[in-house]
N, C-alpha and C positions, 0 to 999 in steps of 0.2 A: 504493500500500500504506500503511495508518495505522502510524504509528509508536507508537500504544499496545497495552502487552503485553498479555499474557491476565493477569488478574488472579484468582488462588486464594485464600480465605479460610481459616485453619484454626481451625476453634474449641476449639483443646488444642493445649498444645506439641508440635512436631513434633520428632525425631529427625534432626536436619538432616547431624550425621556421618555418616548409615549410606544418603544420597543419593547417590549415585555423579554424578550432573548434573544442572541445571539451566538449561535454554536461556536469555539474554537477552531472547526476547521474552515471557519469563514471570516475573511478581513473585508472589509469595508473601508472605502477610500471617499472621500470629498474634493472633487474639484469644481468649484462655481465655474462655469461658463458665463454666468450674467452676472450685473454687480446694479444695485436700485438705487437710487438718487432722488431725494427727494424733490421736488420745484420748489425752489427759493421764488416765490411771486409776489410782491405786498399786494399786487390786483385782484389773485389767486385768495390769499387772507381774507381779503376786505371781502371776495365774493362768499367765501366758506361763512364768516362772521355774521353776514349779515342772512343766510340761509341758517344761523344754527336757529334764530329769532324764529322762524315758521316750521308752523306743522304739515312737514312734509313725510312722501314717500319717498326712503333712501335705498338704494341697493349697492350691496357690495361682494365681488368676488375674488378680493386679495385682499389676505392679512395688512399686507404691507400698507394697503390704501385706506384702513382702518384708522391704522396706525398713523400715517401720513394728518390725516384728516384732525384726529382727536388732538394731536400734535398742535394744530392752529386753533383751534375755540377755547373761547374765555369759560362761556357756560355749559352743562351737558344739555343738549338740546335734545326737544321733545317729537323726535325721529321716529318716526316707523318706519322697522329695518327689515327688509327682504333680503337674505345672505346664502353662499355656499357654506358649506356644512363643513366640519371637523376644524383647521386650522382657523381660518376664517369665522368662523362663528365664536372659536374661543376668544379672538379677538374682540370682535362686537362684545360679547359679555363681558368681558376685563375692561373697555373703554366703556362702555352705553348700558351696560346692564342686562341682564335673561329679560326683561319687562319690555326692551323696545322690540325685541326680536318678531317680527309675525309669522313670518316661514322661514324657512332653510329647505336648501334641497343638495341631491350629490353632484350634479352639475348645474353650467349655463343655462343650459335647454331648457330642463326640467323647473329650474328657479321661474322662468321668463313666461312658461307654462300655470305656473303657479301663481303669477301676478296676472294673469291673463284671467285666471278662471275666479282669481277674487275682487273682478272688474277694477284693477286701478286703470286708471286714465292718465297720467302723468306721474313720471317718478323722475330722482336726481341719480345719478349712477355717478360716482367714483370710482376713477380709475388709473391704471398705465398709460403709457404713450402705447405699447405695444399690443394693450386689449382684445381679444377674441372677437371676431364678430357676433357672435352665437347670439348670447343675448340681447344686445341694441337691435339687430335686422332683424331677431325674431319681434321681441316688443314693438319696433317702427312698423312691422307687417302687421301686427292688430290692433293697428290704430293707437297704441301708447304714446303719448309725448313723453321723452327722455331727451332729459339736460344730460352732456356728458361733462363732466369737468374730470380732465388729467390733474392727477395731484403726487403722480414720480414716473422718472423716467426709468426705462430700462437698456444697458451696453453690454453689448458684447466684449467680454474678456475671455477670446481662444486662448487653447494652452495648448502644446505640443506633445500627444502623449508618446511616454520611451517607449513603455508595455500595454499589451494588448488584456483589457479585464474581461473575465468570465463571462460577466453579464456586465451591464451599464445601463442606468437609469435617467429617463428624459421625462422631463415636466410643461415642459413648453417650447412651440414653435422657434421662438428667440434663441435658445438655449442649442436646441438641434443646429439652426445657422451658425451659431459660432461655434460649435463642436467639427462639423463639417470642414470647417473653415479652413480648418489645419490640420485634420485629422481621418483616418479611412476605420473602418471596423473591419475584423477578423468573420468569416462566414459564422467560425464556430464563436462568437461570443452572442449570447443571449440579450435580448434588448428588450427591455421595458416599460412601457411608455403610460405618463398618468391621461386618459381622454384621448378618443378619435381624432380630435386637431391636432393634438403634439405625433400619433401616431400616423397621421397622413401628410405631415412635413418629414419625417422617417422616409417614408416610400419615396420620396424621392431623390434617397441616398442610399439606399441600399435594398436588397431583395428577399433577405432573411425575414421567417414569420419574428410579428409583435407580440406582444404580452403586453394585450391592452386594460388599463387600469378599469371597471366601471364608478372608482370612487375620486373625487377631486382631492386626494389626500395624499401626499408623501409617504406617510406611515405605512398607509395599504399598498402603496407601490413595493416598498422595502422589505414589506411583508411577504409580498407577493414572489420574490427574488430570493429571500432569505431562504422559504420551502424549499423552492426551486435548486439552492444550492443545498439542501439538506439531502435532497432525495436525487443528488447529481453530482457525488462526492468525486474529487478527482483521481483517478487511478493512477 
C-alpha cells in the first residue's frame, strides 16, 4: 500500500470548522484563485445609508456581500431578507438576525423561485461585480423590479500549479478562469464543482465527468470529495 494520501486542491477558502472529519490519508491544500475587495464608494454608503431607512425587500447570495453591506450602516435596518442557505444565511443571522430572514433556498434559481411564488414585486439584491445571472434574468422574466447594487469586486489571482491534485475543487465561474489561466488538469484528477454554472465554465476546459454540487455550500463540496477520497484510497 503507498503511503501517499489523496491529495484535494481547493481553489477558495474552505470552511474547515463546519468538517466534522478528515481521514489521515487525505491532505487538503488551499489555493484562492480569486481574492474580494470591497468598493470603497462614499456614493455606494450614502446609497446603502439611506436604503437601510426603508422597508425593503433584500436579497442576498454571498456571505461576502453581507458582510460588505452590514460593514456601511449606522443602524440594523428593518430588511426582509431572501438568502442562499448554509454560508450565506449564517451571515444574514450574525449581521440582521434569524427575524429578518423570510426564505432561504440551496441555490439562485430556487431562491428567485421562491420570491416569485411569494409575489414580491420589487427587491434590492447585493452583490459582486462578477454575479450569476441566474437570479436577476430569472426575477426581471417575472416581472420583479430589482435594484442591483455591486458592493465588492472580484480578481483573478492565477497561481502556477508544480503538482497535479487528486481531485480539485471549483466554486465559481471567476475562479475556473483564472485556474485555467495558467494551468491544464491531469484526465485522472477528479473535479468538483459547487452548481451547474461553475460546472458549465469547467466544460469548456476540459472533458473529464463533474461532480456537480446540488448544495450552494463549500462544506458539501469538500464533503463530497472527502468520501470520494475515502473510498478511492491511492495504491
Amino acid at each position: 500500500m503507498s503511503d501517499r494520501r489523496f491529495t484535494i486542491l481547493s481553489t477558495a477558502s474552505l470552511p474547515f470548522e463546519r468538517i466534522p472529519y478528515v481521514p489521515e490519508s487525505v491532505h487538503i491544500s488551499v489555493v484562492p484563485f480569486t481574492e474580494i475587495f470591497p468598493r470603497v464608494d462614499e456614493t455606494l454608503k450614502s446609497k446603502i445609508t439611506a436604503l437601510s431607512a426603508k422597508k425593503l425587500i433584500v436579497v442576498f447570495t454571498s456571505a461576502h456581500a453581507v458582510k460588505f453591506v452590514a460593514g456601511m450602516l449606522k443602524i440594523k435596518p428593518k430588511w426582509k431578507i431572501y438568502c442562499i442557505r448554509n454560508e450565506t444565511r449564517v451571515a444574514v443571522v450574525n449581521w440582521f438576525g434569524s427575524d429578518s430572514i423570510v426564505n432561504f433556498a440551496s441555490n439562485a434559481m430556487m431562491l428567485s423561485q421562491s420570491m416569485v411564488h411569494d409575489g414580491i414585486k420589487d427587491a434590492v439584491f447585493f452583490c459582486g461585480d462578477q454575479r450569476m445571472d441566474i437570479l436577476p434574468e430569472n426575477l426581471k422574466n417575472q416581472g420583479v423590479g430589482l435594484t442591483e447594487l455591486i458592493v465588492y469586486e472580484t480578481r483573478l489571482t492565477p497561481v502556477r500549479l508544480i503538482d497535479q491534485p487528486d481531485a480539485i475543487l471549483f466554486f465559481s465561474p471567476t475562479a475556473v478562469r483564472s485556474f485555467f489561466s495558467m494551468n491544464a488538469l491531469s484526465a485522472n484528477t477528479r473535479v468538483f464543482a459547487m452548481g451547474k454554472t461553475t460546472a458549465a465554465a469547467l466544460n469548456e476546459f476540459i472533458s473529464q465527468p463533474i461532480v456537480i454540487s446540488p448544495e450552494a455550500d463549500k462544506a458539501f463540496v469538500l464533503n463530497m470529495a472527502v468520501e470520494y477520497a475515502a473510498s478511492h484510497p491511492i495504491s
